[in-house]
DRENGUVEX-775504 format. One record per atom (N, C-alpha, C): chain; z, y, x. Coordinates in steps of 0.001 Angstrom, whole numbers, padded with zeros to 6 digits. Example, Ala and Ser with C-alpha at 12.3 -4.5 7.8 and 13.67 -1.06 7.14 Angstrom:
<nodes>
NODE unit       w       v       u
NODE    A  007800 -005690  013190
NODE    A  007800 -004500  012300
NODE    A  007800 -003300  013200
NODE    A  007080 -002250  012850
NODE    A  007140 -001060  013670
NODE    A  007870  000030  012900
</nodes>
This chain:
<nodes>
NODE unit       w       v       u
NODE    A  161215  139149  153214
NODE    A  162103  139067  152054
NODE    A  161500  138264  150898
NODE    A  160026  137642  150871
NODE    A  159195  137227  149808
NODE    A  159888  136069  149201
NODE    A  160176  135414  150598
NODE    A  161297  133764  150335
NODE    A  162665  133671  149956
NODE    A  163242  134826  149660
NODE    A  164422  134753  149576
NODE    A  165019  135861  148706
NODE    A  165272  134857  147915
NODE    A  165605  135769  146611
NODE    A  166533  136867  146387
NODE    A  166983  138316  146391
NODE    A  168170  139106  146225
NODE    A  168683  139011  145042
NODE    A  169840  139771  145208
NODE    A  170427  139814  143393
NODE    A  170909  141214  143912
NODE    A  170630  142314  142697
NODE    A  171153  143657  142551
NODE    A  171652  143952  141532
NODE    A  172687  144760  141630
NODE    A  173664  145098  140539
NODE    A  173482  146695  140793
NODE    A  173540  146610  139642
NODE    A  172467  148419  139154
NODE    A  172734  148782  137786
NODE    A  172512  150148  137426
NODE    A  172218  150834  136245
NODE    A  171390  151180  136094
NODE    A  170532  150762  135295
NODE    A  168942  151070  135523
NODE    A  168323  152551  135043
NODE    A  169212  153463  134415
NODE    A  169247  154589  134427
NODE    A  169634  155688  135333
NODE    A  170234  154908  136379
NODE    A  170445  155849  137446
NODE    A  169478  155864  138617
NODE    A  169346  156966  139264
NODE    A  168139  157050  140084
NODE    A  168171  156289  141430
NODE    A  169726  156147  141905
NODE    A  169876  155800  143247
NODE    A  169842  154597  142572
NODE    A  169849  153557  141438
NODE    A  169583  152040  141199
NODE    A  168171  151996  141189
NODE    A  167414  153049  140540
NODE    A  166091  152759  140311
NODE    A  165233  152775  141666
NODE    A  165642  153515  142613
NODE    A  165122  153240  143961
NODE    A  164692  151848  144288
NODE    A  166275  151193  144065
NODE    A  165845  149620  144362
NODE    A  164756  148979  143455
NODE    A  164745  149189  142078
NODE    A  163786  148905  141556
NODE    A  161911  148897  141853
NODE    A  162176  150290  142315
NODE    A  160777  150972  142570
NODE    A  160007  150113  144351
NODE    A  160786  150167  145302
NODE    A  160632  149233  146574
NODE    A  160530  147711  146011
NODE    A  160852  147538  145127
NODE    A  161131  145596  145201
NODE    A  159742  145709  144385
NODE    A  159146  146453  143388
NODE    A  157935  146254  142910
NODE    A  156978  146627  143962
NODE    A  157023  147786  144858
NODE    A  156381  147987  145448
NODE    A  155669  147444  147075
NODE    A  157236  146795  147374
NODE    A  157019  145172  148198
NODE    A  157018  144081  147483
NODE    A  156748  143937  146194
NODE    A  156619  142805  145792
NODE    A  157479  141648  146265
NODE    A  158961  142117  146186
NODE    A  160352  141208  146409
NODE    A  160731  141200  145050
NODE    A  161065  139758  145031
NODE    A  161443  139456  143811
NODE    A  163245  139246  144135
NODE    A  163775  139764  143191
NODE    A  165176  139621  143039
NODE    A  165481  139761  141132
NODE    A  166899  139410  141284
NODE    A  167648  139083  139965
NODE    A  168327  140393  139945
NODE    A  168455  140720  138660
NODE    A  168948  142167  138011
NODE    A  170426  141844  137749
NODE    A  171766  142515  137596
NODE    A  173020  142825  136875
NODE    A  173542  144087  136623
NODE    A  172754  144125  135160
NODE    A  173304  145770  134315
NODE    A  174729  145573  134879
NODE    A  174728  147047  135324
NODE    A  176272  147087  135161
NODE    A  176770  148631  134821
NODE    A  177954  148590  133952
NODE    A  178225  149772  133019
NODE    A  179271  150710  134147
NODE    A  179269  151627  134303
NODE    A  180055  152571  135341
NODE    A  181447  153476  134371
NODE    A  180728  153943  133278
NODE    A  181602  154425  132417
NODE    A  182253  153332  132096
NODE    A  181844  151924  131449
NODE    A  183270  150711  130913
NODE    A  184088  150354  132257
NODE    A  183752  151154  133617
NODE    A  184543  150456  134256
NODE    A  184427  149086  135038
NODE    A  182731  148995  134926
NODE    A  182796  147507  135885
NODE    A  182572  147468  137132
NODE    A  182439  148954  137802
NODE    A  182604  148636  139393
NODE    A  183703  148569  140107
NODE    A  184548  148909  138955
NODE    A  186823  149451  139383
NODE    A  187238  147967  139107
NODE    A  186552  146996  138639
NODE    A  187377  145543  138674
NODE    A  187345  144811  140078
NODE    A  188527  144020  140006
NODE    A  189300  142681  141387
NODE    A  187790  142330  141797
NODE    A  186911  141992  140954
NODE    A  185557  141080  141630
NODE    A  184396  142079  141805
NODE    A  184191  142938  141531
NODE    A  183374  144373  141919
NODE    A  183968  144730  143650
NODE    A  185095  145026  142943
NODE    A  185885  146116  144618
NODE    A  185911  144813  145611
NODE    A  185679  143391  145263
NODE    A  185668  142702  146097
NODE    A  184336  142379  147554
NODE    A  183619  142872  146546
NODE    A  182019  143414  147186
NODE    A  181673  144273  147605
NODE    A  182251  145599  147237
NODE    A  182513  146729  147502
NODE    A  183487  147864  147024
NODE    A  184262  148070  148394
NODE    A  185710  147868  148411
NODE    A  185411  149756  147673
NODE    A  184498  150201  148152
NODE    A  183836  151850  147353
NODE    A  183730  152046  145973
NODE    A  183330  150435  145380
NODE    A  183189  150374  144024
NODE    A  182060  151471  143850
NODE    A  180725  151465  144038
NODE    A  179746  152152  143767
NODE    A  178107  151269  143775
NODE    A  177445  151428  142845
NODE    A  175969  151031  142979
NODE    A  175175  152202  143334
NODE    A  174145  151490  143749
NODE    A  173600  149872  143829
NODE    A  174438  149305  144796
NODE    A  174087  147966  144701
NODE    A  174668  147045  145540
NODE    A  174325  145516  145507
NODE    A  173770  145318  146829
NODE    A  172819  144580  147462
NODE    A  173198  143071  147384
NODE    A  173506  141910  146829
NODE    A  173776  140290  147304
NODE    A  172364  139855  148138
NODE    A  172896  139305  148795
NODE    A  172614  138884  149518
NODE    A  172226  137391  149931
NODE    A  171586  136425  149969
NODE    A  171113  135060  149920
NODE    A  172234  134465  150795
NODE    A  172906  135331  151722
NODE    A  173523  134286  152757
NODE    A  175254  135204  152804
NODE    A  175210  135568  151128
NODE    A  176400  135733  150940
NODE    A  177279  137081  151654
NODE    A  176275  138219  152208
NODE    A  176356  138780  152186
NODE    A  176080  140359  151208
NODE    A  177027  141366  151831
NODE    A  176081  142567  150593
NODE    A  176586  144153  151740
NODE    A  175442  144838  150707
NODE    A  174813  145937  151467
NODE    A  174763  147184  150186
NODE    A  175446  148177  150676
NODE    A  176083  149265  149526
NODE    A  175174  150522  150140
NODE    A  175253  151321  149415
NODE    A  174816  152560  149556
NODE    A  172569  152123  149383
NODE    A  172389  153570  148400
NODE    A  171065  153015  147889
NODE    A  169803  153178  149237
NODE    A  170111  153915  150097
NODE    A  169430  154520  151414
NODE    A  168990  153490  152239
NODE    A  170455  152815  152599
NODE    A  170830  151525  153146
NODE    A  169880  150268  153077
NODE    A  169811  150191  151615
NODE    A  169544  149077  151137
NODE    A  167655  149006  151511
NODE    A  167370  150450  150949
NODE    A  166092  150872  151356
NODE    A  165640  150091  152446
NODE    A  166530  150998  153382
NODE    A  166107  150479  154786
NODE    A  165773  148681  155211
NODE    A  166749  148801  154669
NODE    A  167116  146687  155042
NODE    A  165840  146193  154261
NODE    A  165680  146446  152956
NODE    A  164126  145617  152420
NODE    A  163003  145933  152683
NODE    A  162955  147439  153487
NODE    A  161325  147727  154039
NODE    A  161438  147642  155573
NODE    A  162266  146974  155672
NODE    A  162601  146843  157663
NODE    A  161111  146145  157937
NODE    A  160029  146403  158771
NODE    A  159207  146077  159211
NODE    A  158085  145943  158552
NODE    A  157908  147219  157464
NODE    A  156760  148095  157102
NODE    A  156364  149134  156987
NODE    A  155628  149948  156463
NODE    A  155170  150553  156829
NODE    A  155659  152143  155857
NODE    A  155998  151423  154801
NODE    A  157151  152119  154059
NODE    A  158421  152777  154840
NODE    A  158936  152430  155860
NODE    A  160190  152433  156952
NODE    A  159139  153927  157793
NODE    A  158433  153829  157733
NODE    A  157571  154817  159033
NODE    A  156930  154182  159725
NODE    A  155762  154562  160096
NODE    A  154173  153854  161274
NODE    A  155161  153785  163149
NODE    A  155826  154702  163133
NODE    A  156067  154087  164825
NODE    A  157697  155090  164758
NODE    A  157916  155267  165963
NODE    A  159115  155641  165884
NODE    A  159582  157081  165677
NODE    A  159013  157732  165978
NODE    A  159376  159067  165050
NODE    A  158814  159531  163597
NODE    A  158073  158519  163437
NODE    A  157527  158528  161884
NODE    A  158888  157392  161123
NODE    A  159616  156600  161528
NODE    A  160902  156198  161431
NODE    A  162050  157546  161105
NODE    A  161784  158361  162180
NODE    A  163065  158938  162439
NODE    A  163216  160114  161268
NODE    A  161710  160635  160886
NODE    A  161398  161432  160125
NODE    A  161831  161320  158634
NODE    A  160929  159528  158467
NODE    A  161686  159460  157444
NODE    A  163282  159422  156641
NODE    A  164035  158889  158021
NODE    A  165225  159205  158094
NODE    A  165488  160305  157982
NODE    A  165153  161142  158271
NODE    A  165870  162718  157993
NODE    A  164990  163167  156771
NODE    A  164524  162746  155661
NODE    A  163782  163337  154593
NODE    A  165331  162267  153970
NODE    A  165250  160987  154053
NODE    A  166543  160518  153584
NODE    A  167771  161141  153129
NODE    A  168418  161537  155014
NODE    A  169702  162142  154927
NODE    A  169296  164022  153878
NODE    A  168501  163901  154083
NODE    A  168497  165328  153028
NODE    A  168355  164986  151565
NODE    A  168016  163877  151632
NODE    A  168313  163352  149946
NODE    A  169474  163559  149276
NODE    A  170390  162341  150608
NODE    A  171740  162263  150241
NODE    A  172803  163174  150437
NODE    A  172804  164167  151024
NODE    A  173040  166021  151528
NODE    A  172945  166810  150674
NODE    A  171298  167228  150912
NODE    A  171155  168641  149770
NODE    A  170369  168263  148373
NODE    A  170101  166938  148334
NODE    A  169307  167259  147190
NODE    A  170287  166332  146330
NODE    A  170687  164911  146377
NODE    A  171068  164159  145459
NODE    A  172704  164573  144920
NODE    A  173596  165335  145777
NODE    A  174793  165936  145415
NODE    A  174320  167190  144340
NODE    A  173712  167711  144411
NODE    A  173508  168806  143226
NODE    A  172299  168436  141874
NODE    A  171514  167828  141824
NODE    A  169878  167610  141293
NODE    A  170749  166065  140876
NODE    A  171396  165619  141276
NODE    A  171471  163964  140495
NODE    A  172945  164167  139744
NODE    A  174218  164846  140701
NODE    A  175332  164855  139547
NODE    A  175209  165727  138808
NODE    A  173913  166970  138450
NODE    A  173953  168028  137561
NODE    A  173275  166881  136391
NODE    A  172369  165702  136584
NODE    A  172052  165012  135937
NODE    A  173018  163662  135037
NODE    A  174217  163895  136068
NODE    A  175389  162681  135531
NODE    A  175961  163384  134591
NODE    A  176464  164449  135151
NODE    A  177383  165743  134240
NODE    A  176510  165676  132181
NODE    A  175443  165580  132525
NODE    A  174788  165822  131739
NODE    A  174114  165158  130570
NODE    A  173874  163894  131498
NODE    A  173279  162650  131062
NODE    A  174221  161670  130114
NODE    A  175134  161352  131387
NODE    A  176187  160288  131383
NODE    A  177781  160804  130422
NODE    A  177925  162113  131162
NODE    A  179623  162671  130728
NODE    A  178924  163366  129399
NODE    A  177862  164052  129309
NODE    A  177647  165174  127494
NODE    A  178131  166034  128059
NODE    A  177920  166492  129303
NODE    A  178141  167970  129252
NODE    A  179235  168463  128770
NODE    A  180247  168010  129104
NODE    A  181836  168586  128661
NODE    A  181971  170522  128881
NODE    A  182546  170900  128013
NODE    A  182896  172434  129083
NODE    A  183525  172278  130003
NODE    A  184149  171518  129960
NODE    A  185071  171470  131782
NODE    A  184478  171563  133078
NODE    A  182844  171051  132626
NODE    A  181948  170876  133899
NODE    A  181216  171710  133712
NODE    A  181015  172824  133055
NODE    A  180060  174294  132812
NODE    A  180316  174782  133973
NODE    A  181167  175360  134814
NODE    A  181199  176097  135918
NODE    A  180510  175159  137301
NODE    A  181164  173805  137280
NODE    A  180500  172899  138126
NODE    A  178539  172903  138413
NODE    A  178176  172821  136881
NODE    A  176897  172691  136464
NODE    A  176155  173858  137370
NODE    A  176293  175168  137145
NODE    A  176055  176461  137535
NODE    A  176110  176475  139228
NODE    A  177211  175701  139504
NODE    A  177208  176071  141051
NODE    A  176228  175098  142061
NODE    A  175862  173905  141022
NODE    A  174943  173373  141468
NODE    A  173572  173439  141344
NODE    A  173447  174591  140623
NODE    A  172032  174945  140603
NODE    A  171323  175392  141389
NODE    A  172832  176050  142051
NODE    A  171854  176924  143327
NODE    A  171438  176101  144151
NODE    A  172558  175185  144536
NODE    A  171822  173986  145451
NODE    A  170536  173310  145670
NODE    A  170852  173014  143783
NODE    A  169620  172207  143316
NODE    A  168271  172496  143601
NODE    A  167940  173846  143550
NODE    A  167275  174768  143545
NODE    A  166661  175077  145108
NODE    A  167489  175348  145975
NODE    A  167490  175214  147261
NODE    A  166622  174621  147603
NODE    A  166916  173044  147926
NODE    A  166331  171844  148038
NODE    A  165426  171924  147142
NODE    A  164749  172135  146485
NODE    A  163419  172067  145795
NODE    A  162745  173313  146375
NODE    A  163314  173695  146794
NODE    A  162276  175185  147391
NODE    A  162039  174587  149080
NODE    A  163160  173743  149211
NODE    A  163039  173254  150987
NODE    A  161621  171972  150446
NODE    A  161665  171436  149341
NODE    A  160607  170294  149292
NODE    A  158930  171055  148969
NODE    A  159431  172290  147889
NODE    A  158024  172947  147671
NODE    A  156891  172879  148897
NODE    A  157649  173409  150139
NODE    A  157273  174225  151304
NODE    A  156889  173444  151818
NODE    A  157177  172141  152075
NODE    A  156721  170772  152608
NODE    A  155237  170230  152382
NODE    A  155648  170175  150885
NODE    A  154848  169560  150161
NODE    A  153162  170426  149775
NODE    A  153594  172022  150011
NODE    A  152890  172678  149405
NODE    A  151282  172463  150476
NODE    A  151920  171718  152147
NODE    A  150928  171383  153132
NODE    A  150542  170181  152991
NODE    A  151250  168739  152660
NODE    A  151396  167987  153066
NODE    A  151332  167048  151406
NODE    A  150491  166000  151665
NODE    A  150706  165051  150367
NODE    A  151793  164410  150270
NODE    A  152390  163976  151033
NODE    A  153724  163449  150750
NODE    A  154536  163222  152357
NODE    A  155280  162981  152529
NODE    A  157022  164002  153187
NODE    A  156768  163238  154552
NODE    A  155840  162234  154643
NODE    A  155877  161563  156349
NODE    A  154588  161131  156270
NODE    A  153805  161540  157584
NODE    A  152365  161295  158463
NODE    A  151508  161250  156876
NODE    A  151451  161950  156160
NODE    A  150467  161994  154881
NODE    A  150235  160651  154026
NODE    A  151598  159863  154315
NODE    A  151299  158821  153116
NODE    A  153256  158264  152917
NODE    A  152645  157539  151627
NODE    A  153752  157006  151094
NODE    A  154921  156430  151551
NODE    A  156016  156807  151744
NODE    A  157099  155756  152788
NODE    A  158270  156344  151738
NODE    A  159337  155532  152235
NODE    A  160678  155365  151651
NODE    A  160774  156849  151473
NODE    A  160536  157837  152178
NODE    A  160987  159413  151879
NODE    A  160604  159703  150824
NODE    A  159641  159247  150151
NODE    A  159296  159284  149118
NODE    A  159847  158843  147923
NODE    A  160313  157634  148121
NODE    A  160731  156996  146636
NODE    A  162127  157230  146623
NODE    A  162989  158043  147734
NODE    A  164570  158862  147527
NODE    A  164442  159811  147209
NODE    A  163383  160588  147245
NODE    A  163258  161813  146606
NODE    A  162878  161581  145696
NODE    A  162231  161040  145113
NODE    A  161123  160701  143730
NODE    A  162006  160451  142475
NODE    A  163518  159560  143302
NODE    A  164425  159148  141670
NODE    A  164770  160411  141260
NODE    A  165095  161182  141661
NODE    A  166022  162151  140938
NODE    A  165359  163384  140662
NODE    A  164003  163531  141262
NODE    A  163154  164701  140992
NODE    A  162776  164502  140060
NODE    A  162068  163704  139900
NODE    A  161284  163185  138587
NODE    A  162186  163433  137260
NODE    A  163461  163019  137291
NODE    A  164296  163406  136345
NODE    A  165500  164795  136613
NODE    A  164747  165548  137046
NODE    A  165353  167457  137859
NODE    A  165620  167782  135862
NODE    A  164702  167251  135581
NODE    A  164897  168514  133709
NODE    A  166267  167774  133177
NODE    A  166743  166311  133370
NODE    A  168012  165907  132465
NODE    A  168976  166411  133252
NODE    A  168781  167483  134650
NODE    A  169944  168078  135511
NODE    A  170068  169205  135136
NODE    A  169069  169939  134133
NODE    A  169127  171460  133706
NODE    A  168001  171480  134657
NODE    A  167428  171522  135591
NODE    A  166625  172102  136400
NODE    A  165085  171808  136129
NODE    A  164811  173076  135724
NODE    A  163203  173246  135384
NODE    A  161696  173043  136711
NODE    A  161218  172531  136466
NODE    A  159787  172656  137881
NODE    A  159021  173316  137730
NODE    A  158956  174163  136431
NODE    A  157472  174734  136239
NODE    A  157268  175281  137714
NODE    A  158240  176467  137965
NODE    A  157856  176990  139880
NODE    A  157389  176162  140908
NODE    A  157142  174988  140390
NODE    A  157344  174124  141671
NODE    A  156329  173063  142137
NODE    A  154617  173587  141628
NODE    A  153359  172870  141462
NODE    A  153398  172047  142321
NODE    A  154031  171972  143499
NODE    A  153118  170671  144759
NODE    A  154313  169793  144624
NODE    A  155709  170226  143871
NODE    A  156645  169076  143417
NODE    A  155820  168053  142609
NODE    A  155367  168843  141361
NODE    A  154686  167845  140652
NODE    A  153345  167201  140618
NODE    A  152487  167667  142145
NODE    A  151433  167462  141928
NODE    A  152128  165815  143020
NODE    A  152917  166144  143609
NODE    A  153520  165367  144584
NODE    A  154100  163905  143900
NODE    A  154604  164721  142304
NODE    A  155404  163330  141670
NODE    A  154021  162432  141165
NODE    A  153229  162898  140623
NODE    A  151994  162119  140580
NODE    A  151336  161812  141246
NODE    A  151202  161859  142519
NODE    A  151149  161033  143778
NODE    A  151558  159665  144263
NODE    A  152782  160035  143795
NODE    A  153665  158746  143382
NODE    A  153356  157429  142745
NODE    A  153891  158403  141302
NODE    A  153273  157823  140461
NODE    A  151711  156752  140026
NODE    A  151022  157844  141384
NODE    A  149934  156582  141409
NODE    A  149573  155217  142389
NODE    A  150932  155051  142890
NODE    A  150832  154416  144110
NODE    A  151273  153445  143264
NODE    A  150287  152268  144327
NODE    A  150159  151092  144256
NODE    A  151717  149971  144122
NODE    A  152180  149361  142769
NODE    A  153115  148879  142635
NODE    A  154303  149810  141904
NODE    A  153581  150695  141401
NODE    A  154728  151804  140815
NODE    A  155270  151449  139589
NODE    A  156616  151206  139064
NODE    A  156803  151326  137959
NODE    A  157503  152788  137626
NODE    A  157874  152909  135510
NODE    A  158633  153685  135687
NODE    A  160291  153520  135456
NODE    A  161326  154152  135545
NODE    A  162241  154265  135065
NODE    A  162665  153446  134075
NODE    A  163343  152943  133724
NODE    A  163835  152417  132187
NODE    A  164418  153419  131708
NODE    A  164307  153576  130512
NODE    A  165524  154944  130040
NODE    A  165705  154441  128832
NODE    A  167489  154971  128363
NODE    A  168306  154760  127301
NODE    A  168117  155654  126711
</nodes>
């Protein structure tokens, strides 16, 4: 991917955009940035839905005029044939399933308790919503504690994509309501991270 430039269209406050962020520093792929606003409405326009007919970021251009939606996805496609992807094939498959539990149990409760919150202000309309996702939220951090509480990080004891899908939205668990103090090998885990080679952080508004 070194030769060939991407373009991503992202919110750089959101975690499933910052993923892409965090891999392109960390493979050292260079691509072109496009803020794009979700609340004004710029993924619901004729030339958005034309790229993706879902209207959702991130979302991938492509050099040869193609594009690639969903943030997991995209993962996959820019670490295809490293070591980030998994060491052989069930260290692949593994990481895949630390993935699909991203996008399952952890990023449906732990990232929209963070939209609700972040993005909307916490309306009362979404107070009952908020609550029912805690338990979730909560869940899944007790399924990562247990992991983690053996293991430095989520595949064969080193850094791979399982890592940096879990990492967006944990790292920011407190703007979801959800506290870590309980949760030492979460955070001994996020600074793990954090110290890996090519890490940036977050942008925040």
């Amino acid at each position: 991917m070194k030769n060939q430039k991407i373009f991503v269209y992202g919110d750089s406050i959101s975690g499933n955009c910052y993923k892409i962020q965090l891999l392109c520093s960390q493979l050292d792929i260079p691509y072109d940035w496009q803020e794009i606003d979700i609340l004004n409405g710029d993924t619901r326009t004729e030339e958005f839905l034309a790229m993706n007919a879902n209207g959702r970021i991130p979302l991938l251009a492509l050099p040869d005029g193609r594009y690639l939606a969903e943030s997991n996805a995209i993962l996959q496609y820019l670490a295809d044939g490293s070591e980030l992807a998994g060491k052989d094939r069930f260290g692949r498959a593994s990481v895949l399933q630390w993935m699909f539990f991203e996008q399952y149990s952890h990023e449906p409760n732990i990232a929209t308790s963070r939209f609700i919150i972040k993005y909307l202000g916490s309306p009362p309309d979404r107070q009952d919503a908020l609550q029912e996702k805690q338990v979730g939220g909560y869940k899944a951090l007790d399924v990562m504690e247990g992991h983690l509480a053996n293991n430095d990080f989520f595949v064969d004891g080193d850094h791979s994509l399982a890592d940096i899908a879990l990492y967006a939205y944990t790292h920011t668990a407190d703007e979801g309501g959800f506290d870590l103090a309980a949760y030492p090998a979460v955070r001994e885990w996020l600074a793990r991270v954090e110290a890996t080679p090519g890490y940036v952080p977050m942008k925040r508004k």
